[in-house]
C-alpha positions in Angstrom: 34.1 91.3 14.4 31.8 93.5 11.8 30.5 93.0 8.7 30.9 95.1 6.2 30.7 95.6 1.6 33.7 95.2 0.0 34.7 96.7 -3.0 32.7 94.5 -5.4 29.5 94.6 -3.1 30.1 91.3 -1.4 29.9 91.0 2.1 33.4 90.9 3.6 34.5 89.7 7.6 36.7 92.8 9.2 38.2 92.2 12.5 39.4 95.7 13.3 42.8 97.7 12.5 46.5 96.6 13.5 49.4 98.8 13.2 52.4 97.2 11.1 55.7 98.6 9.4 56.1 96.9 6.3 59.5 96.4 5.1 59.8 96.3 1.3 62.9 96.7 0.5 63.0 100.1 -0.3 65.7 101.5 1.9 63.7 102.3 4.9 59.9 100.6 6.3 56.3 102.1 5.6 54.1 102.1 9.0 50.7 101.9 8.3 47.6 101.0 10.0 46.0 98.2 7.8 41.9 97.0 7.8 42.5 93.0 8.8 39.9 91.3 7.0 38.5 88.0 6.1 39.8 87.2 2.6 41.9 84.3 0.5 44.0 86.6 -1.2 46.0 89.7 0.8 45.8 93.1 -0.8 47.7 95.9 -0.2 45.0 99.3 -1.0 45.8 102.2 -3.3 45.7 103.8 -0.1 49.1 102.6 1.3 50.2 103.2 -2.1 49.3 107.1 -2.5 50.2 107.7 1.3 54.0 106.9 0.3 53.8 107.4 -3.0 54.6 104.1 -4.4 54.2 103.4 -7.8 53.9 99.7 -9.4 55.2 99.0 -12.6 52.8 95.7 -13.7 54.6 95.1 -16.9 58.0 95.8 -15.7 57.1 93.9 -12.2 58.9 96.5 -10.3 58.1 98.6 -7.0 59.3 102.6 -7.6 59.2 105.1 -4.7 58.8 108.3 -6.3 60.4 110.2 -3.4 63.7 108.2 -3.4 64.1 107.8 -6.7 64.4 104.0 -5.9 62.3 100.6 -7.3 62.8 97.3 -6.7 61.7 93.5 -8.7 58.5 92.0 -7.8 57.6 88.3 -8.4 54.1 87.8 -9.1 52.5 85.3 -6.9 50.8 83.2 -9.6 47.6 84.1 -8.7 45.2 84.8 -11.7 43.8 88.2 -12.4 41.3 89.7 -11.0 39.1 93.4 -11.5 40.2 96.7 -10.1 37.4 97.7 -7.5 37.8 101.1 -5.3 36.6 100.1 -1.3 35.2 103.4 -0.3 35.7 102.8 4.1 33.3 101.0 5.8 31.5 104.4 7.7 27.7 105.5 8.1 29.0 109.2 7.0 28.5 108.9 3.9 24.7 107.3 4.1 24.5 110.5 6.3 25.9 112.7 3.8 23.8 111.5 0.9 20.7 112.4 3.1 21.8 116.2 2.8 23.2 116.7 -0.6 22.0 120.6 -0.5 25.2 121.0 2.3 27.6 119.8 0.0 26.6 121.6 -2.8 27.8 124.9 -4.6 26.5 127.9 -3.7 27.1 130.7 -6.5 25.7 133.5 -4.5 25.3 134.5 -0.6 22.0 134.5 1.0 21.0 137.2 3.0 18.9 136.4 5.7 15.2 137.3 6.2 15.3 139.0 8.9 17.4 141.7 10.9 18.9 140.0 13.8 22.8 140.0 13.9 24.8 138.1 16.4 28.1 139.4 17.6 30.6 138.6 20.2 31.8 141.3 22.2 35.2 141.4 23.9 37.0 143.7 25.3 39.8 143.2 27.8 43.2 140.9 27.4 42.1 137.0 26.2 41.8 134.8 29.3 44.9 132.6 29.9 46.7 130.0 32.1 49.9 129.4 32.6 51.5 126.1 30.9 51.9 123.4 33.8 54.3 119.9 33.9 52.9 116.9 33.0 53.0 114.0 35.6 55.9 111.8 34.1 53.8 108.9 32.9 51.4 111.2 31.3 54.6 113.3 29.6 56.0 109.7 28.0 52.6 108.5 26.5 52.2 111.8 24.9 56.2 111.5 23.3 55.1 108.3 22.3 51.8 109.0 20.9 53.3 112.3 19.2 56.6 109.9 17.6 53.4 107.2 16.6 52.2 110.2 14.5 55.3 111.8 13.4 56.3 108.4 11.9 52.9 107.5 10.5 53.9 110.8 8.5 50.4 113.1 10.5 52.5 115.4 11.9 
């Protein structure tokens, strides 16, 4: 259990990340690993959305996926409305980041250094190898399964 800011600056319960495939009737599922959080209402992120490429149609109540060409109806759940807020994810990197804006920023011209030191690498020769060995069979199925995880989660 962490605490964390929502979206609107309130303080918001989050109890880790669980791995579900939704099934929305759009002719196949959507795996995605979802934030599970403390709140009265369940929201589905702009996240989820952009990663498939969904598209929602508030005035026609309707679900389009832009890849197949394909939408179905929604029914609204009666709840009342509420205000669009972006949740940026819950990380220290960007605190860090904002310490160092300089890094970030555009540089319009290349700074030569003060001084005259150089650094090089120098190889000569073939490039150092090893030949590829079998992976114990226990080891060779979590990696197929880790590797069809990814491929399915659409990082590969």
């Amino acid at each position: 259990m962490k605490v964390d800011k929502a979206a609107n600056n309130t303080k918001i319960t989050t109890y880790g990340k669980k791995f579900l495939s939704l099934d929305l009737e759009l002719r196949h599922e959507f795996p995605f690993i979802f934030l599970v959080v403390d709140v009265q209402k369940t929201i589905i992120g702009d996240d989820f959305l952009s990663k498939f490429n969904l598209l929602v149609n508030s005035k026609n109540q309707t679900l389009h996926d832009s890849l197949l060409l394909f939408h179905v109806v929604c029914t609204t759940a009666g709840l009342e409305p509420i205000g669009v807020h972006v949740l940026l994810p819950a990380s220290n990197v960007f605190s860090n980041l904002s310490e160092f804006p300089a890094v970030f920023r555009a540089q319009s011209d290349i700074i030569e250094p003060k001084h005259e030191v150089r650094h090089h690498i120098i190889t000569s020769g073939a490039p150092v190898l090893t030949k590829a060995r079998r992976l114990h069979p226990d080891k060779l199925q979590a990696v197929k399964e880790e590797f069809q995880h990814m491929v399915s989660l659409g990082i590969v």
